[in-house]
C-alpha beads as a LAMMPS data file, in Angstrom:
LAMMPS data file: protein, C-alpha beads

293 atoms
292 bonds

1 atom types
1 bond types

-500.0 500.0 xlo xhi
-500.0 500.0 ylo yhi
-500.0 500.0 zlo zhi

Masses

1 110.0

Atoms # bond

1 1 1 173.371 -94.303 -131.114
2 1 1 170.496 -91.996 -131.186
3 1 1 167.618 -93.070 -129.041
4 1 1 165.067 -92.880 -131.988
5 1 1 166.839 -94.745 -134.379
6 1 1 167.797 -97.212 -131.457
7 1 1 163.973 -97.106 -130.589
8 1 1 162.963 -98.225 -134.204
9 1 1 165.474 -100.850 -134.753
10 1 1 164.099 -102.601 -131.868
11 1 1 160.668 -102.655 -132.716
12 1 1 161.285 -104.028 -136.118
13 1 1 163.851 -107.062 -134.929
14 1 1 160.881 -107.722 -132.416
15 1 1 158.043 -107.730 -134.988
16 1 1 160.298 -109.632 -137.534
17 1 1 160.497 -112.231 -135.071
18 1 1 156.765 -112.708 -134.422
19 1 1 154.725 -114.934 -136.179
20 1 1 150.461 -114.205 -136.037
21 1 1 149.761 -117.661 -134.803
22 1 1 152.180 -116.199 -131.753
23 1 1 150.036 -113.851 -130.726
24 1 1 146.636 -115.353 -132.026
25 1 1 146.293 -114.024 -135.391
26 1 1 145.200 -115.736 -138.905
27 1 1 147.630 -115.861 -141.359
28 1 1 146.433 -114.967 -144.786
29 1 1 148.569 -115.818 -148.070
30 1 1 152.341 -115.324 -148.452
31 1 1 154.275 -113.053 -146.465
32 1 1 156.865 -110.916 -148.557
33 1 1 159.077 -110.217 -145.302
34 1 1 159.358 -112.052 -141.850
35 1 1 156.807 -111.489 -138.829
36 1 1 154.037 -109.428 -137.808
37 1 1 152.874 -106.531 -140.226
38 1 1 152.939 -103.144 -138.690
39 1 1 149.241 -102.827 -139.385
40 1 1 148.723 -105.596 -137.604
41 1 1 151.077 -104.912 -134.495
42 1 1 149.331 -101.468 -134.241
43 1 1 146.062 -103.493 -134.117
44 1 1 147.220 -105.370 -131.467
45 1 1 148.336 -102.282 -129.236
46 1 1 145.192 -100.306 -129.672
47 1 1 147.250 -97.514 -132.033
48 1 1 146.845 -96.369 -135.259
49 1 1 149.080 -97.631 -137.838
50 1 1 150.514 -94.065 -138.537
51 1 1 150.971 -93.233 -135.132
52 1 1 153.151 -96.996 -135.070
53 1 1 154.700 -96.252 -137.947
54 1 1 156.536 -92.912 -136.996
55 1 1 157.481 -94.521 -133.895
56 1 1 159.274 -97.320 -136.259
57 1 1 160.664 -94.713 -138.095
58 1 1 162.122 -92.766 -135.155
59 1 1 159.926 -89.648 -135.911
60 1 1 158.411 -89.574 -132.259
61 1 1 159.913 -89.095 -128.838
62 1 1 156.835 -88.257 -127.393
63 1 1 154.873 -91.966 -126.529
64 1 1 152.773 -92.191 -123.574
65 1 1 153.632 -94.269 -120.887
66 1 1 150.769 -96.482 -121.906
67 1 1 151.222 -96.721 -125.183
68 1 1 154.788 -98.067 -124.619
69 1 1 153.362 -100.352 -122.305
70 1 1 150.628 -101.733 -124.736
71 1 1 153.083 -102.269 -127.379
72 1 1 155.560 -104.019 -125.134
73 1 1 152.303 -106.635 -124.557
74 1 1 151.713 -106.783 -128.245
75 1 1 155.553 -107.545 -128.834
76 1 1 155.373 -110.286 -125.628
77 1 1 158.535 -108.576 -124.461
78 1 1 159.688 -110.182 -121.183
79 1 1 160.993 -107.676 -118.110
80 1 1 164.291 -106.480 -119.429
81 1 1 163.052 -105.885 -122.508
82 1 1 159.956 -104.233 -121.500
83 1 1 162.726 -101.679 -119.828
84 1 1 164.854 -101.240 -122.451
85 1 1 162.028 -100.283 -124.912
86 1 1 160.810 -97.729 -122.157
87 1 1 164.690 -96.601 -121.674
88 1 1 164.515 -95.745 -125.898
89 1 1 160.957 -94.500 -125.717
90 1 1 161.203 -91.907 -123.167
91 1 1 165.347 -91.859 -122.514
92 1 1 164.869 -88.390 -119.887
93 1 1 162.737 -89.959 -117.519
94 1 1 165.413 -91.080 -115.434
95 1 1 168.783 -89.068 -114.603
96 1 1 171.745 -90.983 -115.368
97 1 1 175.465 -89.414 -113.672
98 1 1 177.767 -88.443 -116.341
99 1 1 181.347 -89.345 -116.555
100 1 1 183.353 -86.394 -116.543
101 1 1 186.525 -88.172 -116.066
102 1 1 187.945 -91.369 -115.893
103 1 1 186.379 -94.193 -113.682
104 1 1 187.677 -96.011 -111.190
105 1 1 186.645 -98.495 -108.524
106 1 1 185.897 -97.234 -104.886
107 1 1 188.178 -97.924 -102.410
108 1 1 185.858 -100.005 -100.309
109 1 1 184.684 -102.335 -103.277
110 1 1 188.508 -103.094 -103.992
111 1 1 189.167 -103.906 -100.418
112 1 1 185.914 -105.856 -100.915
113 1 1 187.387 -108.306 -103.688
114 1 1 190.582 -108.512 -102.204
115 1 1 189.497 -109.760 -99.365
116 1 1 188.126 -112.748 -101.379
117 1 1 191.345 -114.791 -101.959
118 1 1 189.608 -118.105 -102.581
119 1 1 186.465 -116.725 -104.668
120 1 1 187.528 -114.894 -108.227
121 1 1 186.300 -111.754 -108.684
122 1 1 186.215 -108.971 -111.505
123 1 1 185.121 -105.209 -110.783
124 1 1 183.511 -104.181 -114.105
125 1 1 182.220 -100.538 -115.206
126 1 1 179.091 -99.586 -117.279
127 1 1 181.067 -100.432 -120.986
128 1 1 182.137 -103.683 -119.141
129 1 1 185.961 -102.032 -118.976
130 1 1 187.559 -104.287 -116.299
131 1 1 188.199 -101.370 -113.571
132 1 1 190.042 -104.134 -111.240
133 1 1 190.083 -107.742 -110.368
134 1 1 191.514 -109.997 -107.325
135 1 1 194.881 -112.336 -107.814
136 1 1 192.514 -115.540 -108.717
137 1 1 189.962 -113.418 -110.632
138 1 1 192.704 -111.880 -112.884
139 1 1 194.193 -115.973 -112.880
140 1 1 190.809 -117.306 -113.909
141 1 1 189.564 -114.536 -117.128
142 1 1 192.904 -113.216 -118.123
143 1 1 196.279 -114.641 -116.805
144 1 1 197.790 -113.710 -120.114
145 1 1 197.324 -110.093 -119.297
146 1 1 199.272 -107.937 -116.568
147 1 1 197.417 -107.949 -113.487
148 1 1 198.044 -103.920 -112.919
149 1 1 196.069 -103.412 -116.597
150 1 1 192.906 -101.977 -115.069
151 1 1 194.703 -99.627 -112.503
152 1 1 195.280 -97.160 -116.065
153 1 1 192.449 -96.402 -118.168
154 1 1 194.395 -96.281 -121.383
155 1 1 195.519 -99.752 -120.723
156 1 1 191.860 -101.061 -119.019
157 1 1 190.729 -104.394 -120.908
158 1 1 187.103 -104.627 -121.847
159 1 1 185.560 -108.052 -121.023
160 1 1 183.507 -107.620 -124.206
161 1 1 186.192 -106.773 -126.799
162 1 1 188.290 -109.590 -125.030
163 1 1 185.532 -111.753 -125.926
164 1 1 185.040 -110.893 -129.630
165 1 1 188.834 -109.984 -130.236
166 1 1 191.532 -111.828 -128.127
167 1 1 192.348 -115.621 -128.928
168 1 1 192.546 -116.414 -125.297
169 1 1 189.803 -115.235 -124.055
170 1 1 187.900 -117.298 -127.180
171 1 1 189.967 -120.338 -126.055
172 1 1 188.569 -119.841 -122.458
173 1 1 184.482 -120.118 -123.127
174 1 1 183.973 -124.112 -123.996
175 1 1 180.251 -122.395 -124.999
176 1 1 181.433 -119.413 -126.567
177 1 1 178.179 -118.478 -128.646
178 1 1 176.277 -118.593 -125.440
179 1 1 178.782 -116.468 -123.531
180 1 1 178.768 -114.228 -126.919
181 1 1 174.983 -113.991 -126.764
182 1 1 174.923 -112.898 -123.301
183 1 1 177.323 -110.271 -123.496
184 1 1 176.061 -108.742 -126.340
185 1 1 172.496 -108.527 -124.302
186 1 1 174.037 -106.916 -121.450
187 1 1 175.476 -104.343 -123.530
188 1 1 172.488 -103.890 -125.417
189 1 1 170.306 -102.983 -122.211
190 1 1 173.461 -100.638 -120.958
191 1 1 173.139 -99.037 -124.681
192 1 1 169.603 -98.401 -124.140
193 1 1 170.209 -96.778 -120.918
194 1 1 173.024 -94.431 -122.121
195 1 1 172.156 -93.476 -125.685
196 1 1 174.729 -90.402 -125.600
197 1 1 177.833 -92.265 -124.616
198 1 1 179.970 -91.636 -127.294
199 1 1 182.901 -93.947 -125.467
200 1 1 180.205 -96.751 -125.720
201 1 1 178.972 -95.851 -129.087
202 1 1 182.963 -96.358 -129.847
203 1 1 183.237 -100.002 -128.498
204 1 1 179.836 -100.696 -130.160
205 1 1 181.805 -98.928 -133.736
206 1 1 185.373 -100.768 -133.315
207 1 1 183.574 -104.460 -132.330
208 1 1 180.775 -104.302 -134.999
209 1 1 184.067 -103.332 -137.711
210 1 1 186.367 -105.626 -136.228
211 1 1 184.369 -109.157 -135.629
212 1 1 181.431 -110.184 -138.036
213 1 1 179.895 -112.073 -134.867
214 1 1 179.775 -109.169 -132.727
215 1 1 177.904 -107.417 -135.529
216 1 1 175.343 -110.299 -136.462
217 1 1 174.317 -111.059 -132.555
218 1 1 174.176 -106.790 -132.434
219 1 1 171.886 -106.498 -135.076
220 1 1 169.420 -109.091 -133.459
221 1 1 168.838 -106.379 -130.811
222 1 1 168.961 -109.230 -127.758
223 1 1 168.350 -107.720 -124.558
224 1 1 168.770 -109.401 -120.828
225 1 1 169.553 -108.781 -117.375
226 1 1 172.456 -111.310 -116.793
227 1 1 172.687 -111.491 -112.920
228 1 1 173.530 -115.246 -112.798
229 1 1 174.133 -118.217 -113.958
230 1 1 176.629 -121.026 -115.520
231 1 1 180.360 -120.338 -117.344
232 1 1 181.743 -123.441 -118.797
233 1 1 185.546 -122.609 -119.482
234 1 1 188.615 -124.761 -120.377
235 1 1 191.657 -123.034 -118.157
236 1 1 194.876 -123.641 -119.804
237 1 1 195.984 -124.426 -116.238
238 1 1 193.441 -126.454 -115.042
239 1 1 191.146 -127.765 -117.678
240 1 1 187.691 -127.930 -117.875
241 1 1 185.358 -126.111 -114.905
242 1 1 181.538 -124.933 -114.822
243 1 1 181.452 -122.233 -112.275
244 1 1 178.149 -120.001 -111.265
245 1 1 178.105 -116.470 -111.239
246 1 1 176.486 -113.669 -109.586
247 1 1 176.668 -109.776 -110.380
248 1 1 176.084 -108.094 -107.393
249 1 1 175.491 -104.419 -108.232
250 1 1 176.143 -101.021 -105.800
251 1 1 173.508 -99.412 -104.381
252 1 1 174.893 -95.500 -106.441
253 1 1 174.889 -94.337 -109.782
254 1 1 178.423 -95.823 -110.803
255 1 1 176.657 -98.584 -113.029
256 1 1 179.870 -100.836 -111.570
257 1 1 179.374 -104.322 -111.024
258 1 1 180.920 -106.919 -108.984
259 1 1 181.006 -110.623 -111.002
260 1 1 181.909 -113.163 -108.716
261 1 1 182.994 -116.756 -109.646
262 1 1 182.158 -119.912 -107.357
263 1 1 181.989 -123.756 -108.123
264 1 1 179.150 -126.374 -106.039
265 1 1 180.955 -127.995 -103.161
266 1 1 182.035 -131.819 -104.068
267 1 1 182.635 -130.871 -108.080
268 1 1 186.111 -130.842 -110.047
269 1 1 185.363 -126.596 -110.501
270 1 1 186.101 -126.612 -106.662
271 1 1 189.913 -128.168 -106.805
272 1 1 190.802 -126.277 -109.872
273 1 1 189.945 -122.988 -107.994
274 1 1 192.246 -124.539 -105.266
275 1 1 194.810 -125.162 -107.658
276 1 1 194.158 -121.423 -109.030
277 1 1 194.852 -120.233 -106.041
278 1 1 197.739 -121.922 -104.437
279 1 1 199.314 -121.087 -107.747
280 1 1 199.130 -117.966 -107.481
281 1 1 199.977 -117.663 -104.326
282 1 1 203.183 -119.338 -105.145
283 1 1 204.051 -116.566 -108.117
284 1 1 203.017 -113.485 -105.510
285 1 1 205.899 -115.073 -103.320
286 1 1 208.182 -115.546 -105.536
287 1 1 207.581 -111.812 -106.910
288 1 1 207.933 -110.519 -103.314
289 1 1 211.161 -112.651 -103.337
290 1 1 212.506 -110.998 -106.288
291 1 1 211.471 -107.732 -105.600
292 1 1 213.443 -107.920 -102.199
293 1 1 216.599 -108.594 -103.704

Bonds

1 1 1 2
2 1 2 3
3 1 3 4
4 1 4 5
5 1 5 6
6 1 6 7
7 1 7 8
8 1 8 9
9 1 9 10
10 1 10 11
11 1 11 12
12 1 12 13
13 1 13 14
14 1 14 15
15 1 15 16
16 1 16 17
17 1 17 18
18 1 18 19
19 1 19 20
20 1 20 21
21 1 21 22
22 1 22 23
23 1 23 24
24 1 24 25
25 1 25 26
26 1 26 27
27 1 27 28
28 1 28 29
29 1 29 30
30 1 30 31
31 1 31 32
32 1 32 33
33 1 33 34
34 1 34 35
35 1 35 36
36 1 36 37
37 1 37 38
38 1 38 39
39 1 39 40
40 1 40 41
41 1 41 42
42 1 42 43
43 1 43 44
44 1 44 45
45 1 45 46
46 1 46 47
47 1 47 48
48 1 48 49
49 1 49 50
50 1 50 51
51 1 51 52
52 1 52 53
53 1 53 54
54 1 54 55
55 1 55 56
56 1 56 57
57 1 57 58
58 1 58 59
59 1 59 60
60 1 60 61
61 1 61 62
62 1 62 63
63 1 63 64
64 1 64 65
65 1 65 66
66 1 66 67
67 1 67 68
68 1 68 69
69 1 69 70
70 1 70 71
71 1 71 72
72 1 72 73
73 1 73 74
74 1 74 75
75 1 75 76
76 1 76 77
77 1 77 78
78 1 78 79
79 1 79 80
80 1 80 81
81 1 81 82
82 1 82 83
83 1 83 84
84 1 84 85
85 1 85 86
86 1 86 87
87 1 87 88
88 1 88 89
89 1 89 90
90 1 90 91
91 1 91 92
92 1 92 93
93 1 93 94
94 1 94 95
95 1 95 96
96 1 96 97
97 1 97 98
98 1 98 99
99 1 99 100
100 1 100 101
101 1 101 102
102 1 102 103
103 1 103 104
104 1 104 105
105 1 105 106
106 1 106 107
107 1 107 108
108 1 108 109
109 1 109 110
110 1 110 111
111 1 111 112
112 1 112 113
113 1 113 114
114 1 114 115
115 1 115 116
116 1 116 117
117 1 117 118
118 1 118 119
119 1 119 120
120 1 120 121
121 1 121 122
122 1 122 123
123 1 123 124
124 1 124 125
125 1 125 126
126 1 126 127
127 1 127 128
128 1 128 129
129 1 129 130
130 1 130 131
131 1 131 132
132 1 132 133
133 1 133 134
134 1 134 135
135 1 135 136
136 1 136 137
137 1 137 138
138 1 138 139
139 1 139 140
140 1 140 141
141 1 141 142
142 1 142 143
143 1 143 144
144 1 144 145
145 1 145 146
146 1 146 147
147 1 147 148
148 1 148 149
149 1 149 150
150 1 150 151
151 1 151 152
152 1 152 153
153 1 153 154
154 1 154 155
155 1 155 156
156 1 156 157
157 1 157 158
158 1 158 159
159 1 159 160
160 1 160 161
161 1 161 162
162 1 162 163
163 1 163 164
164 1 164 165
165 1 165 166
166 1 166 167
167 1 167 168
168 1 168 169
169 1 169 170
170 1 170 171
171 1 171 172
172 1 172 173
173 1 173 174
174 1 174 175
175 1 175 176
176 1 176 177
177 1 177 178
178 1 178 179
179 1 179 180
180 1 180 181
181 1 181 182
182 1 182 183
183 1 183 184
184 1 184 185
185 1 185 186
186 1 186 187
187 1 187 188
188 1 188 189
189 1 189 190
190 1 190 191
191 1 191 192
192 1 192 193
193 1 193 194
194 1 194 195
195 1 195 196
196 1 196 197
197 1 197 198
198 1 198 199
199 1 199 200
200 1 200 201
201 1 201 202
202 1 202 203
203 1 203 204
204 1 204 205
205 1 205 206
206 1 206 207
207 1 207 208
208 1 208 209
209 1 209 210
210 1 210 211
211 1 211 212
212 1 212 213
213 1 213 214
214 1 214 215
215 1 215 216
216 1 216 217
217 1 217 218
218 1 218 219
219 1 219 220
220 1 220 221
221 1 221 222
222 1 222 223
223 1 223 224
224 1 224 225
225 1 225 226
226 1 226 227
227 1 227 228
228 1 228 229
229 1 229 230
230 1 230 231
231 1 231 232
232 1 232 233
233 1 233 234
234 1 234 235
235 1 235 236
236 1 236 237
237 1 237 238
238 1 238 239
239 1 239 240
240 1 240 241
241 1 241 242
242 1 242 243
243 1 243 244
244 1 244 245
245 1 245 246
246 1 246 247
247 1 247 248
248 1 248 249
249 1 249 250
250 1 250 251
251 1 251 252
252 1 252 253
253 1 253 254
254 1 254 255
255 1 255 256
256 1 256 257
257 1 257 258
258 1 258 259
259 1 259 260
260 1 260 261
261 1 261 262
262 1 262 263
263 1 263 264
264 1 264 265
265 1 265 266
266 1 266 267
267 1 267 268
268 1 268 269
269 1 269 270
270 1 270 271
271 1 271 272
272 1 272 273
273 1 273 274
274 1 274 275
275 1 275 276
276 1 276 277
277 1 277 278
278 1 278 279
279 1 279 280
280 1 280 281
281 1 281 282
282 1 282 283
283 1 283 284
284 1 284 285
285 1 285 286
286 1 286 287
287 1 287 288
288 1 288 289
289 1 289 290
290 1 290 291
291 1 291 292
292 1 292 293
């Protein structure tokens, strides 16, 4: 995932998807291809066409701050996008730690989550590898899987590839496209960030061969932010819920993130988490039980 090429992918979705009337522009005769023209785009930014051109073609690493910025107006990217094109313009301008070995979640944070019986919660790294979970978090996303998965990296699930690759998962997501959709844009901004990963260049290589979705929704180039919002699943143990989330993210360099599940007071979403959780609590006591023995 080379930065340039990355760069110049994204520019062309982005002008593909605008039309001139977007941005205030007469449209003249028929169109051979979709969007903006380049010439046109460049207009728009204040940059020559040639100078656009080898940015489209990934033959420049070298764009001003303010050019980037003046194209990000002409392409009426939003926030996130804004600072993902910046992150595959100029990807040295910010420091980023490098993994030398295998990640795992601090000490603190898993106390954190475990202290959260009631409210399900997933620890997730920067690929979206699951790096732990509490009892009702691993009961709500994946109670098919063994609850000590993430504790081994060679055995870690991947929230993304469940997605895209395990029936369950599918099953879970009542609205899978839109979960599909927002995944992909999370990964998308994390692949702009961390354009020499070559473990997330492999997850982007086995999901884009394995699942035709994954590839189509990739090639779109979406790219978002997703701190909260809505999940409507159907729980093979409790049926239908719409739960909110939140990401709350540490204040390092880990890239971790903490997704947290909750459900408005007064709605079904709250007694199925009830039921979730005396549930389990009933199979953790009858585990100790055994165990004893």
């Amino acid at each position: 995932m080379s930065n340039l090429s990355e760069l110049g992918e994204f520019l062309r979705v982005r002008r593909a998807a605008l039309q001139p009337e977007d941005v205030g522009l007469l449209n003249y005769g028929i169109r051979r291809v979709p969007g903006l023209r380049r010439e046109e785009l460049a207009m728009l930014a204040g940059v020559s066409n040639t100078y656009y051109t080898r940015l489209e073609q990934g033959q420049s690493n070298n764009a001003s701050e303010a050019v980037i910025d003046a194209i990000a107006r002409a392409l009426n990217l939003n926030t996130d996008e804004r600072a993902h094109l910046f992150n595959l313009a100029r990807p040295g301008r910010t420091k980023r730690r490098t993994l030398t070995k295998p990640d795992k979640v601090r000490p603190g944070t898993l106390r954190l989550i475990q202290s959260m019986s009631n409210t399900p919660a997933v620890v997730l790294g920067r690929r979206s590898e699951v790096l732990a979970w509490n009892r009702i978090g691993h009961r709500l996303v994946a109670g098919h899987l063994d609850f000590t998965a993430p504790e081994t990296p060679t055995t870690r699930p991947n929230m993304t590839q469940l997605l895209f690759l395990d029936r369950h998962t599918r099953e879970l997501y009542t609205r899978w496209l839109e979960e599909a959709t927002r995944a992909v844009s999370s990964l998308r901004l994390v692949a702009g960030r961390s354009t020499d990963d070559p473990a997330l260049a492999a997850l982007v290589g086995e999901l884009t061969m394995n699942s035709e979705e994954f590839a189509n929704l990739w090639a779109r180039h979406p790219v978002e932010n997703c701190m909260s919002g809505l999940k409507y699943m159907h729980h093979p143990e409790v049926g239908d819920l719409v739960l909110n989330f939140e990401v709350l993210t540490p204040p390092d360099e880990s890239g971790h993130r903490i997704l947290m599940y909750t459900a408005d007071p007064g709605t079904p979403a709250i007694e199925a988490l009830q039921l979730l959780t005396s549930s389990d609590a009933g199979v953790a006591s009858e585990a100790q039980h055994l165990a004893a023995k």
